[in-house]
C-alpha positions as a Markdown table, in Angstrom:
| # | Residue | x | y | z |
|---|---|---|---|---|
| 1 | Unk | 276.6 | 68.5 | -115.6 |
| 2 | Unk | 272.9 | 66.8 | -114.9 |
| 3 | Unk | 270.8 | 66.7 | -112.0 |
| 4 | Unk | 268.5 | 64.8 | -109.7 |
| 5 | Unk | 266.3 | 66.4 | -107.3 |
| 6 | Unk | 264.5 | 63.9 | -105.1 |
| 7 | Unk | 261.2 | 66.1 | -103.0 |
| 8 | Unk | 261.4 | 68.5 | -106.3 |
| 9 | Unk | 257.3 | 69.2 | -105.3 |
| 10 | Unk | 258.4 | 70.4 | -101.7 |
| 11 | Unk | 259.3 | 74.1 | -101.1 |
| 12 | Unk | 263.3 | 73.6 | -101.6 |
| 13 | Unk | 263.2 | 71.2 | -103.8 |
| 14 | Unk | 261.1 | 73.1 | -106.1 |
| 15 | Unk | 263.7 | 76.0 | -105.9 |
| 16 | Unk | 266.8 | 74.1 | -106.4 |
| 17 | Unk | 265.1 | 72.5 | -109.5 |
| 18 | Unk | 263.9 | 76.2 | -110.6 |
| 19 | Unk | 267.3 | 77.7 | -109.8 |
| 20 | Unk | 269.0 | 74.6 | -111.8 |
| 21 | Unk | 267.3 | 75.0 | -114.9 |
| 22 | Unk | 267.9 | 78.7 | -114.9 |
| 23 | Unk | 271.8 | 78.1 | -114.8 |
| 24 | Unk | 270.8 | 75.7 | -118.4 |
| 25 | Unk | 271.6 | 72.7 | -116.4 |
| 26 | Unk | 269.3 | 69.4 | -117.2 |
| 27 | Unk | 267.7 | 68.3 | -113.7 |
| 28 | Unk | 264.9 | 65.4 | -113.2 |
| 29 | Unk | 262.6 | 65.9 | -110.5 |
| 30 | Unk | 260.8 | 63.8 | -108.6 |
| 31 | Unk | 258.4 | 63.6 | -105.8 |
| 32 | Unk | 255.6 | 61.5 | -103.8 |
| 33 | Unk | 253.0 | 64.1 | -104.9 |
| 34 | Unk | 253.7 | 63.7 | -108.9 |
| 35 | Unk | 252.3 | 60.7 | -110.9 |
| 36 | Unk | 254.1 | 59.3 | -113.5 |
| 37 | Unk | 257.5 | 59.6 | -114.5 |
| 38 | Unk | 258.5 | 62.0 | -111.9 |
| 39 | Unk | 257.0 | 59.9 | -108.9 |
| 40 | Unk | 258.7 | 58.6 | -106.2 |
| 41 | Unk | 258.0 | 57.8 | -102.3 |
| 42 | Unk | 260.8 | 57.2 | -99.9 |
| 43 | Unk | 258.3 | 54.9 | -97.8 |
| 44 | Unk | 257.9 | 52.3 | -100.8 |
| 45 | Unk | 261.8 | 51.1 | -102.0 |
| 46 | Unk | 260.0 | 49.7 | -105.1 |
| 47 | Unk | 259.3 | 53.1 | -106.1 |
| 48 | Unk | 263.0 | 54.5 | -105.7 |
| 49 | Unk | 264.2 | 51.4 | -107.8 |
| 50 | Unk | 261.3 | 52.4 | -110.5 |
| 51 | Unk | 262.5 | 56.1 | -110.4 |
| 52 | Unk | 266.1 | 55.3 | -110.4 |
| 53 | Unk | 265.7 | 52.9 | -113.6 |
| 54 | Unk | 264.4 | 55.9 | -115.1 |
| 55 | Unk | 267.1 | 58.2 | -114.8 |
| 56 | Unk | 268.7 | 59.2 | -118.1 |
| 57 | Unk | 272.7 | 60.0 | -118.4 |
| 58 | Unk | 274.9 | 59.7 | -114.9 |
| 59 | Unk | 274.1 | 62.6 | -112.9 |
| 60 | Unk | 276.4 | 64.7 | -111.3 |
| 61 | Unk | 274.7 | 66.3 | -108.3 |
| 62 | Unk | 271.7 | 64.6 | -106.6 |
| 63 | Unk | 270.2 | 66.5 | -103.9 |
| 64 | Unk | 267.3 | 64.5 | -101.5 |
| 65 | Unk | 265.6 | 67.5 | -100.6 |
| 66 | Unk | 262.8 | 65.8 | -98.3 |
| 67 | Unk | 262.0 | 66.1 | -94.5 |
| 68 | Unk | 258.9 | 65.5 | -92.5 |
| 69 | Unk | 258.6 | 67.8 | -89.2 |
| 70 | Unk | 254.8 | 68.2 | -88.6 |
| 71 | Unk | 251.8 | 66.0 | -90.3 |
| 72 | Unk | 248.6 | 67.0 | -89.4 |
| 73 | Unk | 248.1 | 67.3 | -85.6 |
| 74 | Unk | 251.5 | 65.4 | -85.2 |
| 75 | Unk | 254.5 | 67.7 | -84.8 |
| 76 | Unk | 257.8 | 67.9 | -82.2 |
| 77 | Unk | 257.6 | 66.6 | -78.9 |
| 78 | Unk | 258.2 | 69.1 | -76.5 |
| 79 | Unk | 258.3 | 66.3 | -73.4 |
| 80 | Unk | 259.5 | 62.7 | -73.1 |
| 81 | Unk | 256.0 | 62.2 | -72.1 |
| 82 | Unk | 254.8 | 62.8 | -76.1 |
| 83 | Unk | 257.0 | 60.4 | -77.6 |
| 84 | Unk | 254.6 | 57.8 | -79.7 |
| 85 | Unk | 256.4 | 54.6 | -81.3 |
| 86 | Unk | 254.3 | 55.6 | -84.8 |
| 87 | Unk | 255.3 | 58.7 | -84.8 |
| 88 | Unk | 258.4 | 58.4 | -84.2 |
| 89 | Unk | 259.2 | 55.5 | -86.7 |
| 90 | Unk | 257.4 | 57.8 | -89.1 |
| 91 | Unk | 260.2 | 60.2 | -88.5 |
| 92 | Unk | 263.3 | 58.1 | -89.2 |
| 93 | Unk | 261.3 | 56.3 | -92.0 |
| 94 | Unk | 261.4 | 59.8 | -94.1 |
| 95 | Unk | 263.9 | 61.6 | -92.3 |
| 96 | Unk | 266.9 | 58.6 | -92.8 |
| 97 | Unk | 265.7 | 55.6 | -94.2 |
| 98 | Unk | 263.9 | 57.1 | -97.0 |
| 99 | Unk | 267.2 | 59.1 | -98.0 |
| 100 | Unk | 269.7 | 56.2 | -97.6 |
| 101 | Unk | 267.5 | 54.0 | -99.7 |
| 102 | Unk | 267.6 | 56.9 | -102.5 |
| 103 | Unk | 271.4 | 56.7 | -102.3 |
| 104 | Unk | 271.4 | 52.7 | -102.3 |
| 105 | Unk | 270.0 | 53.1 | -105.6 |
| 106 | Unk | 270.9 | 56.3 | -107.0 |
| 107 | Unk | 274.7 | 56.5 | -105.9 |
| 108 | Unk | 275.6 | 53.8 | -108.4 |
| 109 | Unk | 274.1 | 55.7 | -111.2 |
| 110 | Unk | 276.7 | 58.4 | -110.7 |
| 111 | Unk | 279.7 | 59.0 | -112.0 |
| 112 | Unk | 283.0 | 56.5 | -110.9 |
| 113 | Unk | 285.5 | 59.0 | -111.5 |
| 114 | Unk | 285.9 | 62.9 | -111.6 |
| 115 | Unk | 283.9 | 65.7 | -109.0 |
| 116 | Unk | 280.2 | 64.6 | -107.9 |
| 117 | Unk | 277.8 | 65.7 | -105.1 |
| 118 | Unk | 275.3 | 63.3 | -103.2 |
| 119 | Unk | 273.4 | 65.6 | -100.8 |
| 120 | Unk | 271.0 | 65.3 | -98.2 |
| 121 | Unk | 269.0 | 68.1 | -96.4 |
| 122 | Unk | 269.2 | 67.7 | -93.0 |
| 123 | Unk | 269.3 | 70.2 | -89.6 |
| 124 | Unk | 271.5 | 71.8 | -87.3 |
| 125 | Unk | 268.9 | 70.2 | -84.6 |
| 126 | Unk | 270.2 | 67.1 | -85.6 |
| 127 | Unk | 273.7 | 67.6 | -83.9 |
| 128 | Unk | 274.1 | 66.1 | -80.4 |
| 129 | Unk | 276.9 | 69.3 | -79.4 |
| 130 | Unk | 274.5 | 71.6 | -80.5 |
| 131 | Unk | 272.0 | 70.4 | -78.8 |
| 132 | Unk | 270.8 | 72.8 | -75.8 |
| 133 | Unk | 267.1 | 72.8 | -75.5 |
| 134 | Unk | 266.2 | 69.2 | -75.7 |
| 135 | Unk | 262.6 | 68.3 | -76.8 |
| 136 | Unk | 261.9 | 67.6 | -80.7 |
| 137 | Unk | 263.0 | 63.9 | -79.5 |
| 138 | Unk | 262.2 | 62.1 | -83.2 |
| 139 | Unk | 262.9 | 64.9 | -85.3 |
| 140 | Unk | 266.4 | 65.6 | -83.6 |
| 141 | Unk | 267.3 | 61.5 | -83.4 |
| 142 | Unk | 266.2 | 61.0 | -87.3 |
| 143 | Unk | 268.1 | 63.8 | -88.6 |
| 144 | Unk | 271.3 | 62.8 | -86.5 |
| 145 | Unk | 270.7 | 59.5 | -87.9 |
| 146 | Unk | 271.3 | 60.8 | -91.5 |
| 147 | Unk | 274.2 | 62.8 | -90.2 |
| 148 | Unk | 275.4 | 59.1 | -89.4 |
| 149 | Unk | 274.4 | 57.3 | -92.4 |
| 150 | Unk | 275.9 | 60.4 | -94.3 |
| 151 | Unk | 278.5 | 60.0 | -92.9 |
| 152 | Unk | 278.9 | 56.2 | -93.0 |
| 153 | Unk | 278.0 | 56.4 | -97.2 |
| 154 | Unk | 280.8 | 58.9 | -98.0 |
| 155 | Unk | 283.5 | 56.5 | -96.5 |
| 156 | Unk | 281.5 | 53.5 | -98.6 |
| 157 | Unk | 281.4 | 55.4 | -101.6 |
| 158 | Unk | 285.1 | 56.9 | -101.9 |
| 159 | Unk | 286.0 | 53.6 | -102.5 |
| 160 | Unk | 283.8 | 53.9 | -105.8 |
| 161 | Unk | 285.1 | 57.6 | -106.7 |
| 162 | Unk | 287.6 | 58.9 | -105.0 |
| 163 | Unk | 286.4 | 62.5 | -105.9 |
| 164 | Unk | 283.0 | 61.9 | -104.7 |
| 165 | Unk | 281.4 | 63.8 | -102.6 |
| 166 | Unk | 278.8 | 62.9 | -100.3 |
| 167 | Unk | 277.2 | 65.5 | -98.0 |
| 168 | Unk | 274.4 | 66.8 | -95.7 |
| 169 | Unk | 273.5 | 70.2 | -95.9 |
| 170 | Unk | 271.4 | 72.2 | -92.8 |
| 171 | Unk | 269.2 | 75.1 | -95.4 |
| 172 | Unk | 268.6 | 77.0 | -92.2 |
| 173 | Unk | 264.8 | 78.5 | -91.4 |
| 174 | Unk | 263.3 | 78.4 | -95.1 |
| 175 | Unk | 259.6 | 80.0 | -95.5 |
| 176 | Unk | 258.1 | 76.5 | -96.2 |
| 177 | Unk | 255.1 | 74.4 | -95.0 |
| 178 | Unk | 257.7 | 72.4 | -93.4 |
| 179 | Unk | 258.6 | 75.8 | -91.3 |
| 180 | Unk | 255.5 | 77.2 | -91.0 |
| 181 | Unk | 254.2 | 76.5 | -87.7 |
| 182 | Unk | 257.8 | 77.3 | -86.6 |
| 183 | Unk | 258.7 | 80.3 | -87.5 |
| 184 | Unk | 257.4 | 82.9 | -84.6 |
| 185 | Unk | 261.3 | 82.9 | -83.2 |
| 186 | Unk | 263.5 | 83.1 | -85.9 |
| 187 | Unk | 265.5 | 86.1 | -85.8 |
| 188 | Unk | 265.1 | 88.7 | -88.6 |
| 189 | Unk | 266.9 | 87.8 | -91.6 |
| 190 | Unk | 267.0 | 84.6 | -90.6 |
| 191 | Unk | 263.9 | 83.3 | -92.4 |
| 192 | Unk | 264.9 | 82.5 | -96.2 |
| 193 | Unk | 262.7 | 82.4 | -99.0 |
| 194 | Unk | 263.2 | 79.2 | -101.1 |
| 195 | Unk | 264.7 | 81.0 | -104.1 |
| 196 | Unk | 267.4 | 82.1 | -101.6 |
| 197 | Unk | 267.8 | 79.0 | -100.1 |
| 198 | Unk | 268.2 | 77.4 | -103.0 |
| 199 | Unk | 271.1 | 79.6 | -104.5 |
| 200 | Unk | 272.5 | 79.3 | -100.7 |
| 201 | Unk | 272.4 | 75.9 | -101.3 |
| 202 | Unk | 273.4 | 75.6 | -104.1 |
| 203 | Unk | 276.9 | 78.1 | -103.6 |
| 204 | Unk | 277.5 | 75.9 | -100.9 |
| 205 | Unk | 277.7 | 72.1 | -103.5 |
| 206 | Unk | 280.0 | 74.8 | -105.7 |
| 207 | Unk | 282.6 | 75.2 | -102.9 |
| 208 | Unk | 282.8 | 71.5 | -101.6 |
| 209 | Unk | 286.2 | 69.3 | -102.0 |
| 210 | Unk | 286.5 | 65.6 | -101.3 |
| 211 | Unk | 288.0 | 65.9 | -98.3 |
| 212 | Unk | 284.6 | 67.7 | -97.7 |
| 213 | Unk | 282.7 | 64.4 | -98.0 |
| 214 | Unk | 280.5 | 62.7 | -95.0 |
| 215 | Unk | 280.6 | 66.2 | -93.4 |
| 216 | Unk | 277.0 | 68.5 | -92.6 |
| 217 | Unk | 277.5 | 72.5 | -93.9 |
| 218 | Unk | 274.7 | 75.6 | -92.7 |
| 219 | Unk | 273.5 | 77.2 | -95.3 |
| 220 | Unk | 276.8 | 80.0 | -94.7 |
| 221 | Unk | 279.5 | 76.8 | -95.6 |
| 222 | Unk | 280.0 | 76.8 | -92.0 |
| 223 | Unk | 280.5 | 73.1 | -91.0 |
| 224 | Unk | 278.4 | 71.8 | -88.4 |
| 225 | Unk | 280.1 | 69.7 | -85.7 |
| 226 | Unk | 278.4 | 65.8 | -84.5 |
């Protein structure tokens, strides 16, 4: 087994790549805020192909742990009235595009045949039944869109290995920068540390089947519905 962890600077990523090399399994990381070998930025494509041509073997797990909530003064719209075009494109561009481009090149470096795991953080926010609060308009829409293009990529890539597995994965309420400004109502016990999400995580990719594929798991296994 190898693996690829794509955001290995971010809170999360760093863990899962920590929590990987403990088990004595060979990961590469890489990240917008490394330089070199381990760079990469899902806003510039050239720099996935560049990272992708440098990916050594045919890894068996690849996890895009990326996500942009908050920049800055820019964070969730609580009103329709907030909603700004830049912003908002901003969103998808890391939150969706940036993670189907990673597959686009990544996915065909995996193996064609036997058990593999593509999988992409994304939120429980991002599911339109689950939605009861409204606001968070880009965040919510981008992350449903990676649901979809999930989705779309697991039926796309069974055709390539049948025993693929493809996957979004919600980490719950993880003590990261992403979180930060976020975290005044989570409920105790609720709020993970990213050594603990990671192993969550990472329990959860151990217990997925194929028929598992194009499907979004909590951090519990619990499936979360469209």
């Amino acid at each position: 087994m190898s693996a690829v962890i794509i955001g290995a600077s971010g809170g999360i990523g760093a863990a899962l790549e920590a929590a990987l090399i403990d088990e004595g399994i060979p990961v590469q990381g890489f990240a917008r805020s490394e330089t070199g070998d381990r760079h990469i930025d899902l806003e510039d494509e050239a720099s996935i192909v560049a990272a992708a041509g440098r990916i050594t073997g045919s890894p068996t797990l690849v996890v895009v742990a990326t996500g942009l909530l908050h920049d800055g003064d820019r964070g969730p719209e609580k009103a329709m009235r907030e909603i700004d075009p830049v912003w908002m494109a901003r969103n998808f561009a890391i939150n969706a595009i940036g993670p189907a481009l990673v597959a686009k090149h990544f996915l065909p470096l995996m193996p064609k045949s036997g058990r593999m795991v593509f999988a992409v953080l994304s939120a429980r926010v991002g599911s339109i039944s689950d939605n009861k609060l409204g606001g968070w308009y880009g965040y919510r829409a981008s992350k449903a869109a990676v649901n979809q293009l999930v989705r779309t990529l697991a039926i796309e890539d069974k055709r390539r290995n049948s025993s693929g597995i493809v996957v979004a994965l919600h980490p719950g309420t993880v003590d990261t920068d992403l979180s930060r400004p976020f975290q005044g109502n989570v409920s105790p016990g609720r709020l993970f540390k990213p050594d603990r999400a990671a192993v969550q995580l990472l329990d959860v990719i151990d217990g997925l089947r194929a028929p598992d594929s194009g499907k979004l798991f909590a951090w519990d296994g619990v499936e979360v519905s469209p």
